[in-house]
SEBA-134122 format. One record per residue (C-alpha): x negated, y, z; residue in three letters. Coordinates in steps of 0.25 Angstrom, whole numbers, plus 5000, padded with zeros to 4 digits. Each point is the difference from the previous one (the first is absolute). Example, Ala and Ser with C-alpha at 12.3 -4.5 7.8 and 13.67 -1.06 7.14 Angstrom:
<nodes>
+------+-------+------+------+
: east : north :   up : code :
+------+-------+------+------+
: 4951 :  4982 : 5031 :  ALA :
: 4994 :  5014 : 4998 :  SER :
+------+-------+------+------+
</nodes>
This chain:
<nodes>
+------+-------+------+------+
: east : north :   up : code :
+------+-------+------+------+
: 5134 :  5146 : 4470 :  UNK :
: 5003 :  5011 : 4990 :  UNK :
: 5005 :  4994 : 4988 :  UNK :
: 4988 :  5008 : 4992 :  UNK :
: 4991 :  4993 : 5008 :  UNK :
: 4990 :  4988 : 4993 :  UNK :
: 4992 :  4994 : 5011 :  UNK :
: 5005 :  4992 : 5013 :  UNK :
: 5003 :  5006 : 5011 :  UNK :
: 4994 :  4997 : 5016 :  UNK :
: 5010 :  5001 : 5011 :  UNK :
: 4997 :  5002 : 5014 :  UNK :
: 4994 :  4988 : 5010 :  UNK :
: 5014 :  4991 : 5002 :  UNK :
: 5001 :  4999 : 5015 :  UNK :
: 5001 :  4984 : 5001 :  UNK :
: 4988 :  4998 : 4991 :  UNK :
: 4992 :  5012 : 4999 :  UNK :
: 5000 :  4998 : 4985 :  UNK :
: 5002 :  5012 : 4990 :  UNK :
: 5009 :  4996 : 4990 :  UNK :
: 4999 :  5001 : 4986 :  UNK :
: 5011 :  5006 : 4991 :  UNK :
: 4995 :  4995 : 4986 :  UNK :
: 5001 :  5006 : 4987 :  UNK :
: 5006 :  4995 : 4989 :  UNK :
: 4996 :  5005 : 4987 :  UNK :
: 5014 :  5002 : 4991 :  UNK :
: 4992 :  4989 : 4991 :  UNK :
: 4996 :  4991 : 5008 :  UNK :
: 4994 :  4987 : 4993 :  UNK :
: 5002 :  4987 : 5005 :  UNK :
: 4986 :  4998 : 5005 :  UNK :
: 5002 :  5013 : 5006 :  UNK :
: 5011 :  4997 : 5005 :  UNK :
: 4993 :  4988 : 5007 :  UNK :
: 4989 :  5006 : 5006 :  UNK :
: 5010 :  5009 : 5008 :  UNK :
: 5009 :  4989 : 5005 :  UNK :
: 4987 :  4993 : 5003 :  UNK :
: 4997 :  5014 : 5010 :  UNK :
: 5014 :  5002 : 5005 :  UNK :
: 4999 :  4984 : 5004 :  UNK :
: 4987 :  5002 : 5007 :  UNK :
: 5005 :  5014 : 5006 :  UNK :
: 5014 :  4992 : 5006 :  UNK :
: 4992 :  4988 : 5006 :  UNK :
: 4989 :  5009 : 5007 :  UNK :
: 5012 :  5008 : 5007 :  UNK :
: 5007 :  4985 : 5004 :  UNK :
: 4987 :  4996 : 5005 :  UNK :
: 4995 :  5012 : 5008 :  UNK :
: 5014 :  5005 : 5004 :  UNK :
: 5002 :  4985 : 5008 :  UNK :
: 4983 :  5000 : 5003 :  UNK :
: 5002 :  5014 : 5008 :  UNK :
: 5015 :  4997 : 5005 :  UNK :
: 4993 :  4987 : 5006 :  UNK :
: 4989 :  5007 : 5006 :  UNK :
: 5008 :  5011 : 5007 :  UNK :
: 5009 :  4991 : 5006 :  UNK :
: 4988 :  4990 : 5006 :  UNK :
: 4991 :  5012 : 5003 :  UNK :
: 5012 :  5005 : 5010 :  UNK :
: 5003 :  4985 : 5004 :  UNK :
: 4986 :  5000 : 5005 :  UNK :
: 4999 :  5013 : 5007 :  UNK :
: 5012 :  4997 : 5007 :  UNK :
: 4994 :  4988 : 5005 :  UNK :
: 4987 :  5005 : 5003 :  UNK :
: 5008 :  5011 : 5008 :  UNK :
: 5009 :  4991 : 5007 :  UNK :
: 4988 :  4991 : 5004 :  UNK :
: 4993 :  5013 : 5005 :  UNK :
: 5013 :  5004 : 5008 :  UNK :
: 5002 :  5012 : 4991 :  UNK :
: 5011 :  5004 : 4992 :  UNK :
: 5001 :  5004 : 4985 :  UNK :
: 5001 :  5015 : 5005 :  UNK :
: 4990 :  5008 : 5011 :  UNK :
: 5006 :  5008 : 5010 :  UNK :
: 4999 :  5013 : 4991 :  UNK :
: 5010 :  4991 : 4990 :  UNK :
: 4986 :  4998 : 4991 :  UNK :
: 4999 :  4986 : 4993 :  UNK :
: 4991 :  4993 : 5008 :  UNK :
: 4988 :  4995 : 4991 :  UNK :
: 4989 :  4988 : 5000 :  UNK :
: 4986 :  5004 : 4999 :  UNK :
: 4992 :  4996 : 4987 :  UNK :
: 4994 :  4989 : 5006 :  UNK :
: 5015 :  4991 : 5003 :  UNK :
: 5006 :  5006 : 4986 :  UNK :
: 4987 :  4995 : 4992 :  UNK :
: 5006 :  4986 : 5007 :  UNK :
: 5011 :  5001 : 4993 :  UNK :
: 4996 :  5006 : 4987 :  UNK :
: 4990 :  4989 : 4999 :  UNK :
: 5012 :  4989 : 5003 :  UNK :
: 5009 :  5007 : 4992 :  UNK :
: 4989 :  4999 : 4986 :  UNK :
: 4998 :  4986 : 5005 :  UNK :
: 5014 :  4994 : 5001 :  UNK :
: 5003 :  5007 : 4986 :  UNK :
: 4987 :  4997 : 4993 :  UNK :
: 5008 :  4990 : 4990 :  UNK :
: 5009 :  5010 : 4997 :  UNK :
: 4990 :  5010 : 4996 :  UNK :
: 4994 :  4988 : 4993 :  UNK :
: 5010 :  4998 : 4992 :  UNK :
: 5003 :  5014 : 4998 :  UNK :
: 4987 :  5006 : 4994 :  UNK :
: 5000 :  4985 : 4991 :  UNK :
: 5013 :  5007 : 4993 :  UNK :
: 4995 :  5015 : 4999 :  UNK :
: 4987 :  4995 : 4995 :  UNK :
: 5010 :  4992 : 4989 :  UNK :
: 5009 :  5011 : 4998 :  UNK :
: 4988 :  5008 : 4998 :  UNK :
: 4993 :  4992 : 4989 :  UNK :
: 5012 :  4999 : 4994 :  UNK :
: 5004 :  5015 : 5000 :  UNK :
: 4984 :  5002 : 4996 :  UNK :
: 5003 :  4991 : 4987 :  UNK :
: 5012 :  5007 : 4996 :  UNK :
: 4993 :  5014 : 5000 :  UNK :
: 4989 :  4995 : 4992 :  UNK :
: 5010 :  4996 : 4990 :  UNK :
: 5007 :  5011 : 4999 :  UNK :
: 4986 :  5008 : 5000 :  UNK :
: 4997 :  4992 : 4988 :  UNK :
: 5013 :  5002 : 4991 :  UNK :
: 5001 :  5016 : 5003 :  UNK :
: 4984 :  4999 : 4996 :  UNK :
: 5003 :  4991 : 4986 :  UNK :
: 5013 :  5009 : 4998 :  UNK :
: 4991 :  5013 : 5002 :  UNK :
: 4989 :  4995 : 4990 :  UNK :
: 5012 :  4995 : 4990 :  UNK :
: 5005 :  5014 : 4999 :  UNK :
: 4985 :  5007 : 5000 :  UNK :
: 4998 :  4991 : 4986 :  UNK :
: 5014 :  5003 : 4996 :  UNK :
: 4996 :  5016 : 5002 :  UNK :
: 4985 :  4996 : 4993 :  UNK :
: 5005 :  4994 : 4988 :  UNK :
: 5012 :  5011 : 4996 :  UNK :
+------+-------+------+------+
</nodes>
């Protein structure tokens, strides 16, 4: 981002997690709550890439593994005669979907436990810092009353 710039900036989808990444600001005086609340984000940002980087990594590879097989069991090969991919219909690929979900389930357990955590927890640090910019902003009003 420009250096003038005040707000974070949105990357394009990553390919291995499909993710946009988040550049985030950093005000030039930054408080230490501030602070926290950013680091709180950037922490949560880095472990939803990890995750769904080797969530979509995983899936890929099993979904070719069970084409191939599917394929193979059929007597077919990977490419038609044209040189197309060969493909399953929606009926043999909603097998593996629902295996895939299935056989990852206590991952995905696990996972939305720690977004919902990270989540709480990065909802509690905006209501601070929503509170002390409103006390500092009602400071000032008075100040600005009273001279």
């Amino acid at each position: 981002p420009p250096a003038h710039s005040h707000s974070d900036w949105i990357g394009p989808p990553d390919k291995l997690s499909n993710l946009r990444p988040v550049i985030f600001y950093v005000p030039p005086e930054e408080s230490a709550l501030e602070r926290r609340l950013r680091e709180a984000r950037q922490e949560a940002q880095a472990s939803n890439q990890r995750f769904w980087a080797r969530h979509n990594r995983a899936f890929r590879q099993e979904k070719e593994e069970f084409i191939y097989s599917r394929l193979k069991a059929k007597g077919l090969e990977m490419r038609d005669e044209s040189g197309q991919k060969a493909t399953l219909n929606a009926e043999e690929m909603a097998d593996f979907y629902k295996d895939f979900l299935s056989k990852n389930f206590k991952k995905h357990l696990q996972y939305n436990r720690d977004w919902y955590k990270q989540n709480f927890r990065i909802t509690f640090l905006m209501g601070q810092v929503a509170l002390v910019r409103a006390l500092r902003w009602l400071r000032r009003r008075k100040k600005n009353v009273e001279q």
